[in-house]
The first five atom37 places (N, CA, C, CB, O) and aatype in JSON, in Angstrom:
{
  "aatype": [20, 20, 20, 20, 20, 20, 20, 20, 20, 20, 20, 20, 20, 20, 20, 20, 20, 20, 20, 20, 20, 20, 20, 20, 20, 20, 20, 20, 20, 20, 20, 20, 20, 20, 20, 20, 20, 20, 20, 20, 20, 20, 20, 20, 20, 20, 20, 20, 20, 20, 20, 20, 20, 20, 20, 20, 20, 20, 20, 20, 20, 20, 20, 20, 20, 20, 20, 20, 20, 20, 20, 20, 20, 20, 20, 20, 20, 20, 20, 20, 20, 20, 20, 20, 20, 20, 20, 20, 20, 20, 20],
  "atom_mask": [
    [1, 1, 1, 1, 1],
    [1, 1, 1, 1, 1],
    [1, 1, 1, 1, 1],
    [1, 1, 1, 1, 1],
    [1, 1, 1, 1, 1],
    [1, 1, 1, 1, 1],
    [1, 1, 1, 1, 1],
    [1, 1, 1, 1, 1],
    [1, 1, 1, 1, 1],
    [1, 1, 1, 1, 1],
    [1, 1, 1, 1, 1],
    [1, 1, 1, 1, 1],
    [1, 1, 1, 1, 1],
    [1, 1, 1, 1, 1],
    [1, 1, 1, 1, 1],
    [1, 1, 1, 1, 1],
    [1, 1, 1, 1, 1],
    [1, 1, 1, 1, 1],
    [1, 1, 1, 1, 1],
    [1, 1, 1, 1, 1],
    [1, 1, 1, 1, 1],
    [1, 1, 1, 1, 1],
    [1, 1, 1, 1, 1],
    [1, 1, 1, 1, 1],
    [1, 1, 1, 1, 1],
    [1, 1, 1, 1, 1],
    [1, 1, 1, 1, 1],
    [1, 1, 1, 1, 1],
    [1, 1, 1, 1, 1],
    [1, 1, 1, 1, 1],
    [1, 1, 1, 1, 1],
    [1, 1, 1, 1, 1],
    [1, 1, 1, 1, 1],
    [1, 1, 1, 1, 1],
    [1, 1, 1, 1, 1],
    [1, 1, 1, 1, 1],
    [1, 1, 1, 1, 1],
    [1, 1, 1, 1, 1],
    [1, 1, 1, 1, 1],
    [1, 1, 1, 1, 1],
    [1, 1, 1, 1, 1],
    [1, 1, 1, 1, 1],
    [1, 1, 1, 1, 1],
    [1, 1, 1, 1, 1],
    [1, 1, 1, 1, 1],
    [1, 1, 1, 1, 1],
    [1, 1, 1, 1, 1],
    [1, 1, 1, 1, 1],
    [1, 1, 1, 1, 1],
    [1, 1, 1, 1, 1],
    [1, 1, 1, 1, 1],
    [1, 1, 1, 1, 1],
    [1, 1, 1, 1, 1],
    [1, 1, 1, 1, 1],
    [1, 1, 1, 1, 1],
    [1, 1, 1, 1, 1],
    [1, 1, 1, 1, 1],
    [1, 1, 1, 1, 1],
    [1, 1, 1, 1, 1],
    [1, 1, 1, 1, 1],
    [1, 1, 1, 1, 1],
    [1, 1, 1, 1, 1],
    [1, 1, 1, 1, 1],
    [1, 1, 1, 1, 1],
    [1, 1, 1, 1, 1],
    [1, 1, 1, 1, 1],
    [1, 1, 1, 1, 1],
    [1, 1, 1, 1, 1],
    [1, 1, 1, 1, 1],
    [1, 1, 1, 1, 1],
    [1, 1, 1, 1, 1],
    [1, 1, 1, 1, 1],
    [1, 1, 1, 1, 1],
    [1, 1, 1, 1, 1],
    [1, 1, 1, 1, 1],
    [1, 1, 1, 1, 1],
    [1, 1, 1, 1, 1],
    [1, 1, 1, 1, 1],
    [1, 1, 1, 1, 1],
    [1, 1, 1, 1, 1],
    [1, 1, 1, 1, 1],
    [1, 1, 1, 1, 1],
    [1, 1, 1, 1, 1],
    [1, 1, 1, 1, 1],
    [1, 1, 1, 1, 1],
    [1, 1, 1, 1, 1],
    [1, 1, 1, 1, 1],
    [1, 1, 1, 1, 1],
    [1, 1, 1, 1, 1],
    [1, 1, 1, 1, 1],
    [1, 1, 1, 1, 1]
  ],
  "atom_positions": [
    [[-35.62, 117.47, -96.88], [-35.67, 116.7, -95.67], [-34.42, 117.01, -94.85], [-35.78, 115.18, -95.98], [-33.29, 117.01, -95.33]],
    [[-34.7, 117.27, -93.59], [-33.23, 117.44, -92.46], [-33.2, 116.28, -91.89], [-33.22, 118.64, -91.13], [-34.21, 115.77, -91.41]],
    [[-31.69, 115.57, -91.88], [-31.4, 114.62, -91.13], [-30.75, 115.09, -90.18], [-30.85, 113.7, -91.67], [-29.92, 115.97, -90.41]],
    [[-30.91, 114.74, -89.16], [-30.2, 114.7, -87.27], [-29.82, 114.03, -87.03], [-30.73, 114.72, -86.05], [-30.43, 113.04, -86.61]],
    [[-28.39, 114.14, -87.14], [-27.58, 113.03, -86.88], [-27.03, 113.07, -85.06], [-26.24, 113.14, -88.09], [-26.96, 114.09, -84.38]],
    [[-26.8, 112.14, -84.77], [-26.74, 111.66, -83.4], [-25.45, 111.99, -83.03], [-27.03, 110.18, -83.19], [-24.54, 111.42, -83.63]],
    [[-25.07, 113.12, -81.82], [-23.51, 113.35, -81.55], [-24.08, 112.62, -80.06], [-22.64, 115.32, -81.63], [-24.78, 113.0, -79.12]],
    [[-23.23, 111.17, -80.48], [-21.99, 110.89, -79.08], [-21.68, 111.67, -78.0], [-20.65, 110.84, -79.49], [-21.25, 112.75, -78.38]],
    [[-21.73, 111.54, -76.51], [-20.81, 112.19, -75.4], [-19.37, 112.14, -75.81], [-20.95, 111.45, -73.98], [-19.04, 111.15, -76.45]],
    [[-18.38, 113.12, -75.51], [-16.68, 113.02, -75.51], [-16.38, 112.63, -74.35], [-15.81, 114.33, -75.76], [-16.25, 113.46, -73.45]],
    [[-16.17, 111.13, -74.09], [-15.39, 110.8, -72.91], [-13.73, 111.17, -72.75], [-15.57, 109.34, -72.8], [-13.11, 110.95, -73.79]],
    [[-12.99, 111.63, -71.73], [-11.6, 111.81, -71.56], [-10.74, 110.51, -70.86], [-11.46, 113.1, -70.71], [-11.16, 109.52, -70.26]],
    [[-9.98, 110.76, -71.05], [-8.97, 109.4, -70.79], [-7.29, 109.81, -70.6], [-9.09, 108.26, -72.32], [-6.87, 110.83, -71.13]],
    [[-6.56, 109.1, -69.97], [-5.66, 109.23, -69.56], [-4.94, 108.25, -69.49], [-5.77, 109.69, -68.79], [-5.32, 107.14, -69.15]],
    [[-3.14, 108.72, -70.0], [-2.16, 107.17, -69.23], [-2.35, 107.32, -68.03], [-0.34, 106.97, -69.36], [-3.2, 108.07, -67.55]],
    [[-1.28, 106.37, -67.19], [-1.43, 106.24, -65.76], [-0.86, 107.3, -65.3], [-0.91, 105.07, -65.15], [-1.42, 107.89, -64.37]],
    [[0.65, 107.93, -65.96], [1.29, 109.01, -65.12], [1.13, 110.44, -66.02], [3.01, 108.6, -64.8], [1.87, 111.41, -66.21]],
    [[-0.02, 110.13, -66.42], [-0.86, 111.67, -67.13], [0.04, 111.65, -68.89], [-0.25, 113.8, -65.77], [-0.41, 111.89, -70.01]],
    [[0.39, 111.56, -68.77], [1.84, 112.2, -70.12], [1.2, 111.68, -71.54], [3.96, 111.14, -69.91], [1.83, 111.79, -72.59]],
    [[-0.34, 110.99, -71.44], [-0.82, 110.81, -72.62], [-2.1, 111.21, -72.62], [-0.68, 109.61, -73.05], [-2.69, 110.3, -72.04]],
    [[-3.06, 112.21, -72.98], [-4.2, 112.23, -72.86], [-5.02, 112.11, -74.21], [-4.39, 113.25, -72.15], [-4.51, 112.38, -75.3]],
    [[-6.34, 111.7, -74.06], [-7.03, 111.29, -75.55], [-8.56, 111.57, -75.47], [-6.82, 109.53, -75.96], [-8.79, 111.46, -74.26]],
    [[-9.47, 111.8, -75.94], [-10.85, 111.92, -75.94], [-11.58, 110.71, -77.31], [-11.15, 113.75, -76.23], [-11.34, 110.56, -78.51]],
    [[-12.24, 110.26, -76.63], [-13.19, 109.19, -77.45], [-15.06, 109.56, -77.26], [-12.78, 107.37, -76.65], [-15.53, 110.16, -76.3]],
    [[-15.79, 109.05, -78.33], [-16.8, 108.94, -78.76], [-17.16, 107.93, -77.17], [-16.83, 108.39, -80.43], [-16.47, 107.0, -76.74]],
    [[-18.39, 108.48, -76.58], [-19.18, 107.2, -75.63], [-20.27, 106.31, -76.49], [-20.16, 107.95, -74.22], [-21.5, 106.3, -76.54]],
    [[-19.08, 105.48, -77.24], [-19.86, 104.43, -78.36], [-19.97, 102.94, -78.43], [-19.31, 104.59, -79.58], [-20.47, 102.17, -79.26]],
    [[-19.38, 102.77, -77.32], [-18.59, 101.58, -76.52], [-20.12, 100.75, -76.57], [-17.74, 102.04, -74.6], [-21.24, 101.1, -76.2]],
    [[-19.52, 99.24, -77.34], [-21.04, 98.13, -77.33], [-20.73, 97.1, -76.48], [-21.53, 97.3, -78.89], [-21.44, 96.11, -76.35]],
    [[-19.46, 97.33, -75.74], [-19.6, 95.73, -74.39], [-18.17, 96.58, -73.57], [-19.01, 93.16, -75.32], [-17.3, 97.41, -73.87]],
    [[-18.62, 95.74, -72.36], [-17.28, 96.16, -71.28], [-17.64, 95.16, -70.75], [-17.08, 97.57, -70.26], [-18.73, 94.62, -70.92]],
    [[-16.48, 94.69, -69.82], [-16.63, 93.51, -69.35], [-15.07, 93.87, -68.44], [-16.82, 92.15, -70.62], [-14.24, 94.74, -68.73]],
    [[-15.04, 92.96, -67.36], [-13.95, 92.55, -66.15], [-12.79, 91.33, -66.46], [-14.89, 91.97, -64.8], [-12.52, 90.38, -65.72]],
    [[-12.27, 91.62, -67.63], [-10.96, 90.54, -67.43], [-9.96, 90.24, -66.12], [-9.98, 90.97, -68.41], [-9.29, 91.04, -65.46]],
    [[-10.15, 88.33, -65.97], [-9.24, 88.05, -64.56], [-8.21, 87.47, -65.14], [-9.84, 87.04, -63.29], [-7.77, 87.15, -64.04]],
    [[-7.54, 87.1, -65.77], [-6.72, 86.22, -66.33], [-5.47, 86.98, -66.39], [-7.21, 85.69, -67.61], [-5.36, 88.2, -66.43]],
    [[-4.52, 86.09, -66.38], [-3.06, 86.77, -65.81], [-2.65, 87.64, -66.08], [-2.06, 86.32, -65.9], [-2.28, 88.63, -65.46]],
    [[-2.69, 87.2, -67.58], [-1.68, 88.43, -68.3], [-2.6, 90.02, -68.27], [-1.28, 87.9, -70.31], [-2.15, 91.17, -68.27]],
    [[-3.85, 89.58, -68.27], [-4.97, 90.78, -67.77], [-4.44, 91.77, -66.49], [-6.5, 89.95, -67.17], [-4.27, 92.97, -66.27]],
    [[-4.31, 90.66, -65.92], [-4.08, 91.23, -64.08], [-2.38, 92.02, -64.53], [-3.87, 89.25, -62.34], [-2.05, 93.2, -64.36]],
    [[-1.8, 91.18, -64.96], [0.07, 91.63, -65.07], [-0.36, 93.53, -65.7], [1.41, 90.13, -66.99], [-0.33, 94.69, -65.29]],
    [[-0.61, 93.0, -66.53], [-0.9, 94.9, -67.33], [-1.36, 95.58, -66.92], [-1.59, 95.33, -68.42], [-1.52, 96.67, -67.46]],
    [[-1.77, 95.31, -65.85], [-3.04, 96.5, -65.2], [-2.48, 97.0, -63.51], [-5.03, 95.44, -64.98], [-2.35, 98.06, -62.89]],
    [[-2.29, 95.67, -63.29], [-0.81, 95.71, -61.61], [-2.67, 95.83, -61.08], [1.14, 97.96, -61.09], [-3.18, 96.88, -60.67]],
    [[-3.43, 94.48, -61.22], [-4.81, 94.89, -60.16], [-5.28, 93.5, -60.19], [-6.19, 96.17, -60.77], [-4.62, 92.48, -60.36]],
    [[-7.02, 93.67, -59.92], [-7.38, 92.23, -59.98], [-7.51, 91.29, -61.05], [-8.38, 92.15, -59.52], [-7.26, 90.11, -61.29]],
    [[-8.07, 92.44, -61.64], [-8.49, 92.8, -63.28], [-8.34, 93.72, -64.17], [-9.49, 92.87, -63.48], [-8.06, 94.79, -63.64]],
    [[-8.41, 93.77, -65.38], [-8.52, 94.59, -66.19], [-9.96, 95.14, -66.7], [-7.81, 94.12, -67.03], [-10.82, 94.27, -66.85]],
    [[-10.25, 96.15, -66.9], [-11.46, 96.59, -67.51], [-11.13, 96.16, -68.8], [-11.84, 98.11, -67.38], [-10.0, 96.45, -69.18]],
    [[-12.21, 95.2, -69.97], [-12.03, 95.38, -71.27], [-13.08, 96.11, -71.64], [-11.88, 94.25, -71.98], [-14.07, 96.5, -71.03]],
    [[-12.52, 96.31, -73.35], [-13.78, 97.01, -73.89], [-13.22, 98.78, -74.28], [-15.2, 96.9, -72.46], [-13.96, 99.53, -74.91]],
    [[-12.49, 99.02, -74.01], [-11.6, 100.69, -73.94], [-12.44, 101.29, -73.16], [-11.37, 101.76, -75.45], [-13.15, 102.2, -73.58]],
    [[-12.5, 100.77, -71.62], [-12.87, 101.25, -70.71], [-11.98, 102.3, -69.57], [-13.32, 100.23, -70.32], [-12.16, 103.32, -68.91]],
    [[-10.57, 100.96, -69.96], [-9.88, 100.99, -68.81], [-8.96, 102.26, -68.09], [-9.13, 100.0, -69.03], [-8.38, 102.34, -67.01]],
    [[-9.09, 102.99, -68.96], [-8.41, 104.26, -68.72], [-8.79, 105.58, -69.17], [-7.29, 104.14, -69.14], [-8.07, 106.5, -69.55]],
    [[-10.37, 105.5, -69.03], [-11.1, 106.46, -68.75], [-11.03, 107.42, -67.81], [-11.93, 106.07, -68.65], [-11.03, 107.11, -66.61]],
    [[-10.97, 108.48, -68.15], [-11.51, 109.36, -66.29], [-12.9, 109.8, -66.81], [-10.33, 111.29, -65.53], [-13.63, 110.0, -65.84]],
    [[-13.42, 109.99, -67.79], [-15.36, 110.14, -67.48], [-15.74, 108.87, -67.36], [-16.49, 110.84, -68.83], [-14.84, 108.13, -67.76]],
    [[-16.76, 108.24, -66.94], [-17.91, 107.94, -67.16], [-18.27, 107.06, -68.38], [-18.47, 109.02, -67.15], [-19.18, 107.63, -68.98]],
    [[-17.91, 105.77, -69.08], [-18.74, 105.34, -70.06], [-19.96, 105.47, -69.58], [-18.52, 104.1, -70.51], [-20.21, 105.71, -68.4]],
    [[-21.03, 105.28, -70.74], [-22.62, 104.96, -70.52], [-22.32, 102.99, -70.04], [-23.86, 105.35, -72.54], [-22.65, 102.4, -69.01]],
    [[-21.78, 102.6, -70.95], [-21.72, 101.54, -71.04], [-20.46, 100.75, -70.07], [-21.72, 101.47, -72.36], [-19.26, 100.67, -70.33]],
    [[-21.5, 100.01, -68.46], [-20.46, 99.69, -67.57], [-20.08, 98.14, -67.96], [-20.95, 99.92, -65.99], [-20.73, 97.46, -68.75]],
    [[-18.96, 97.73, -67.28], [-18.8, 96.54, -67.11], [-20.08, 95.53, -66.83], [-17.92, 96.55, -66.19], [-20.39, 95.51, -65.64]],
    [[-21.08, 94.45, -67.9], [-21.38, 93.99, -67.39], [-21.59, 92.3, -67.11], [-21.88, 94.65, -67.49], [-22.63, 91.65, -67.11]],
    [[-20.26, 91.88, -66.89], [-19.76, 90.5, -66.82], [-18.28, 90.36, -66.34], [-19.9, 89.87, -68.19], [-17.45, 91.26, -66.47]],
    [[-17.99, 89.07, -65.75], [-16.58, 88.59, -65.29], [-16.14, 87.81, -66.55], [-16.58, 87.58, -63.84], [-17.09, 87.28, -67.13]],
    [[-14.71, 87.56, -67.22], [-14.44, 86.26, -67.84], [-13.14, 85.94, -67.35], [-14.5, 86.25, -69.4], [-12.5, 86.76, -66.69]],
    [[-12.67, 84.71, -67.65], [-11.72, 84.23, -66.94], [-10.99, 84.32, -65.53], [-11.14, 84.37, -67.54], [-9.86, 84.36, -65.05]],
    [[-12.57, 84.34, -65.12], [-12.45, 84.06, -63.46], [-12.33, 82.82, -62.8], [-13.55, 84.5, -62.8], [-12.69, 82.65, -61.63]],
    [[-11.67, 81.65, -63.76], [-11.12, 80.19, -63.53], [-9.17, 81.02, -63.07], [-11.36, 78.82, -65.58], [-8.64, 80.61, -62.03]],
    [[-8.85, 81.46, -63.43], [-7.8, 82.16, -63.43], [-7.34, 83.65, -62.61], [-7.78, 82.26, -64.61], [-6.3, 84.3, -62.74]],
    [[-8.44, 83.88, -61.78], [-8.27, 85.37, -60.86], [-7.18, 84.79, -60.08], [-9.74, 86.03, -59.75], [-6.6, 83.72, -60.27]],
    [[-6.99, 85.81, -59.05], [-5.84, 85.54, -57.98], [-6.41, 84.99, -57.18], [-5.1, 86.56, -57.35], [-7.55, 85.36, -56.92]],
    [[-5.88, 84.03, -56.55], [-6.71, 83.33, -55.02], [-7.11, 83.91, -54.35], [-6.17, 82.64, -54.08], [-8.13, 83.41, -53.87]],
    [[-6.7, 85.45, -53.71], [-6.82, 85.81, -52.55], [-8.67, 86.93, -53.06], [-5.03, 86.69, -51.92], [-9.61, 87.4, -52.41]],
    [[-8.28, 86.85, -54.52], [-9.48, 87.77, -55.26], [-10.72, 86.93, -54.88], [-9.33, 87.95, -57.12], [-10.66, 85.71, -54.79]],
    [[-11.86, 87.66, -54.67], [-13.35, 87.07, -53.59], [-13.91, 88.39, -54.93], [-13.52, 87.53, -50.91], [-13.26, 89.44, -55.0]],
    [[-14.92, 88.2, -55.73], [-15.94, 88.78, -56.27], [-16.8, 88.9, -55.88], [-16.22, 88.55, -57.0], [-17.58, 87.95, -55.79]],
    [[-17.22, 90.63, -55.28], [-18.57, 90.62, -54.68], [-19.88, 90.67, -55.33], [-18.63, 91.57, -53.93], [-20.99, 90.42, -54.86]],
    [[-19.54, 91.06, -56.58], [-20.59, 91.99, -57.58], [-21.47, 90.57, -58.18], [-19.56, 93.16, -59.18], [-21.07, 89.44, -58.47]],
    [[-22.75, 91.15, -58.2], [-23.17, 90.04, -58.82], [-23.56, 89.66, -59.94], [-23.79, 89.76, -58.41], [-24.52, 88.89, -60.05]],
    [[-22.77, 90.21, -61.17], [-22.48, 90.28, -62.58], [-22.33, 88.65, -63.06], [-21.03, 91.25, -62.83], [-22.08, 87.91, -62.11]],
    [[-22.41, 88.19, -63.94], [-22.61, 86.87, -64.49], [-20.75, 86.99, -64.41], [-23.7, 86.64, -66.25], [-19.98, 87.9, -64.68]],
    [[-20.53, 85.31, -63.79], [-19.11, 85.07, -63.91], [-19.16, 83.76, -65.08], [-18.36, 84.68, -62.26], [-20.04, 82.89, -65.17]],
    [[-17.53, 83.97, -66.19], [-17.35, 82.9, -66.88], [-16.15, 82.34, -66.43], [-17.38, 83.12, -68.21], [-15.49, 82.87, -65.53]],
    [[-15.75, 81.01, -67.14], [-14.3, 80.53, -66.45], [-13.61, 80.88, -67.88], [-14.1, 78.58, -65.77], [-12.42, 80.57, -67.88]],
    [[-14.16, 81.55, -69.3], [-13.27, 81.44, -69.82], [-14.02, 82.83, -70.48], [-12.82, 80.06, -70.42], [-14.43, 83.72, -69.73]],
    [[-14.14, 82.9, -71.77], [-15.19, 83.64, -72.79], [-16.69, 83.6, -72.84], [-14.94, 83.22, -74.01], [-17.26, 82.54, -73.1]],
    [[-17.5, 84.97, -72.56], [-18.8, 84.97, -72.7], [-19.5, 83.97, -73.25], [-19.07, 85.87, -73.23], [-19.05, 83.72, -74.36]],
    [[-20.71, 83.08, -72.86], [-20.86, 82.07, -74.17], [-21.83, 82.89, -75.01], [-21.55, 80.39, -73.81], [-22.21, 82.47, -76.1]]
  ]
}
């Protein structure tokens, strides 16, 4: 009997000022939009991508699809997308 085993896409990834590069498996089972401070502080944005999204340069299969701790975004932050928003953790 031959088994066929399933190869994964190689997604690429990057630090911010290049000086680290890495390749991962596109195996990723949730991504999601962190708003919450210390989210926003690490990232210097609105949000953070979770999920080992965030510092991709390909393409996951698997996009962001939810807000959490959007009780906590920045005021001036307005969400256009119309992805399910939480005020804290997915229920």
């Amino acid at each position: 009997m031959v088994t066929l085993a399933f190869l994964a896409p190689v997604l690429h990834g990057t630090c911010a000022n290049g000086a680290t590069e890495y390749e991962v498996e596109d195996t990723f089972s949730y991504a999601m939009n962190c708003h919450r401070s210390k989210c926003r502080a690490a990232t210097d944005s609105s949000h953070k991508p979770m999920g080992g999204i965030g510092s991709l340069v390909d393409a996951p299969s698997k996009m962001p699809d939810h807000h959490i701790f959007v009780g906590s975004k920045a005021p001036w932050e307005e969400i256009s997308e119309e992805l399910p928003q939480f005020v804290r953790y997915a229920n």
